[in-house]
C-alpha positions as CSV (number, residue, x, y, z in Angstrom):
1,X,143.6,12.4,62.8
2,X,145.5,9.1,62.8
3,X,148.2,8.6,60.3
4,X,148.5,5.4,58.0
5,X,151.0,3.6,60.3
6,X,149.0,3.7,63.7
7,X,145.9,2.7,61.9
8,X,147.7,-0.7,60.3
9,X,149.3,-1.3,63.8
10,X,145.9,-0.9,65.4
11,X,144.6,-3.2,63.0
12,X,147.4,-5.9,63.7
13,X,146.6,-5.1,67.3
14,X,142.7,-5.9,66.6
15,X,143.3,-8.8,64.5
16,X,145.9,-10.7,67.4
17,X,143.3,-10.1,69.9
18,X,140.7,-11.5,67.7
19,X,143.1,-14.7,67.0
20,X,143.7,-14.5,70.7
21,X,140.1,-14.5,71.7
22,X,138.7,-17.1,68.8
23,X,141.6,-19.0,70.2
24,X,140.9,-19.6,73.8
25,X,137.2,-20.1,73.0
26,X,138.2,-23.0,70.7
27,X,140.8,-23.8,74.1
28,X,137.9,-24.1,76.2
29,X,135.3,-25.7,74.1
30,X,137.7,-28.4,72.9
31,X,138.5,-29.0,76.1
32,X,134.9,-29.7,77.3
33,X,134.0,-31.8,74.7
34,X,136.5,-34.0,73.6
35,X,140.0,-35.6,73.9
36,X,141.5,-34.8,70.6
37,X,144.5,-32.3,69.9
38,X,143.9,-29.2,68.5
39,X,144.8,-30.1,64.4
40,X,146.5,-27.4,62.6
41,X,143.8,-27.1,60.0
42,X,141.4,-25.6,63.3
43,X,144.3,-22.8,64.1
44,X,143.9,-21.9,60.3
45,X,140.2,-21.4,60.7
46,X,140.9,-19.8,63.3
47,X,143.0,-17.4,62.2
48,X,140.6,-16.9,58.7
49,X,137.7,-16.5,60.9
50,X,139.3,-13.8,63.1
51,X,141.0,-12.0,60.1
52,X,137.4,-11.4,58.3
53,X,136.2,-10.1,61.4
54,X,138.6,-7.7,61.7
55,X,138.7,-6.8,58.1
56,X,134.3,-6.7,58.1
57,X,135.0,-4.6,61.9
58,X,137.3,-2.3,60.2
59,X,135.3,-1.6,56.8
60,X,131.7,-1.3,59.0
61,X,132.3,-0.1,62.5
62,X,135.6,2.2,61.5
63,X,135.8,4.5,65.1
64,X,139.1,6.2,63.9
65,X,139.3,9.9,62.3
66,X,141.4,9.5,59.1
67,X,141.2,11.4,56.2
68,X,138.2,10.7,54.1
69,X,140.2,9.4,51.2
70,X,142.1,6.9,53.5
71,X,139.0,5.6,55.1
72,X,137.3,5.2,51.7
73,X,140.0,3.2,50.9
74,X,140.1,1.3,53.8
75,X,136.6,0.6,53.3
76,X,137.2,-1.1,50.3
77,X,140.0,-2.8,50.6
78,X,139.1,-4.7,54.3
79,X,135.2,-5.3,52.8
80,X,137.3,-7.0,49.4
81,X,139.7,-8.8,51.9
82,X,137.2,-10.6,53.8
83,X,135.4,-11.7,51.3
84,X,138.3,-13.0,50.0
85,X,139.2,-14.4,53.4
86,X,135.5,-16.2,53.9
87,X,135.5,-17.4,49.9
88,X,139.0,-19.2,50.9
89,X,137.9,-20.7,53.8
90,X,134.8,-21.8,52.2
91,X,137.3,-23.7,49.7
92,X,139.6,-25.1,52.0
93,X,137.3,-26.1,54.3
94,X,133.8,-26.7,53.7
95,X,132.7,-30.1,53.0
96,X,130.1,-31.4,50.6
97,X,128.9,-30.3,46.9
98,X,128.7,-26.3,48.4
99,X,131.8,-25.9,47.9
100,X,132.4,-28.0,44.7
101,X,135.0,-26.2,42.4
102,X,132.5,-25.7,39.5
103,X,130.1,-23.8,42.3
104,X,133.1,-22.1,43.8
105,X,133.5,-19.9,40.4
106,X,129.6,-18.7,40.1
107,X,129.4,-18.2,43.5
108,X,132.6,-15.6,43.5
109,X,131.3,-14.0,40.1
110,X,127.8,-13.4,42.0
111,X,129.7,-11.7,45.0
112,X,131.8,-9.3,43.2
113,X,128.2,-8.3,40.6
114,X,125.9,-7.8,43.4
115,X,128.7,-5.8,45.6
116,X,129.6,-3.8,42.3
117,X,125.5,-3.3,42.1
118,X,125.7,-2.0,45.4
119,X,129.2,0.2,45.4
120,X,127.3,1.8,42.2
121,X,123.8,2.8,43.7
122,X,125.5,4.0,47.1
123,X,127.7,6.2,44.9
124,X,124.5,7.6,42.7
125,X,122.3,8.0,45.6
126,X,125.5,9.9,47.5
127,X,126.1,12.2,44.8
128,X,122.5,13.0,44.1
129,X,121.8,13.9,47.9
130,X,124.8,15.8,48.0
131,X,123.3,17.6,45.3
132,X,120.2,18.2,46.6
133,X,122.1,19.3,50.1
134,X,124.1,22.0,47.6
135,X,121.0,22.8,46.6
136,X,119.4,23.7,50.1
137,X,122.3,25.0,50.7
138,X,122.6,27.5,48.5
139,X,118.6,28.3,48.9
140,X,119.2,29.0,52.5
141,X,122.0,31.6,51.7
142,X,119.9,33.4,49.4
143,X,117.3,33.5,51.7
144,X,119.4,34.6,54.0
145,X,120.9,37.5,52.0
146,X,117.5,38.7,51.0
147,X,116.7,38.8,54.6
148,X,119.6,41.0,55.2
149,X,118.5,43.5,52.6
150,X,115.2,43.9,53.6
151,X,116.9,44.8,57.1
């Protein structure tokens, strides 16, 4: 098991090479396509873009052994982050009546009830087969012990 600090520098480590990455690729596409300078608004996307990929990376694809109470925590907290991180990009940079101010509040109010809908079912259906894995459980151990006494 990892502890707290190596897993948040491993993230900072994931997240620069993300930057890193979505920044050379905007390097080499701006290079081959036009003449402009790369505007500062571009290294914010950048950096937005790269930080909810990390965040969706680290709450998905999680490859590190950490104590379950950490990694549920973890779970939630980078999935909440970068939908926080696309919903602010979607402000600050999407054009056109998407992203209009009135929309922008029913849009984030429909995010957090459909991911509370889901948190809730995965919860139920997670306790109710762990039930039902209790309960074979404890079915196989009987049979188990009646097995021994017939022996």
């Amino acid at each position: 098991m990892i502890t707290t600090r190596k897993y948040v520098s491993l993230f900072v480590k994931d997240l620069l090479v993300a930057c890193g990455g979505l920044m050379v690729l905007a390097a080499v596409v701006l290079a081959l396509n036009s003449t402009e300078m790369i505007r500062g608004s571009l290294l914010v996307q950048l950096f937005l873009g790269a930080a909810a990929f990390t965040c969706f990376r680290y709450a998905l694809v999680n490859t590190y052994e950490v104590d379950p109470k950490v990694q549920m925590i973890s779970f939630y907290l980078c999935f909440i982050l970068a939908d926080v991180l696309v919903i602010l990009w979607l402000w600050l940079f999407a054009d056109g009546p998407l992203m209009d101010k009135g929309v922008l509040v029913p849009f984030v109010i429909v995010i957090l009830v459909v991911k509370s809908m889901v948190y809730a079912m995965m919860h139920i259906d997670g306790k109710r087969e762990a039930k039902q894995l209790n309960q074979k459980l404890y079915e196989y151990k009987q049979d188990g012990e009646q097995k021994e006494e017939e022996l």
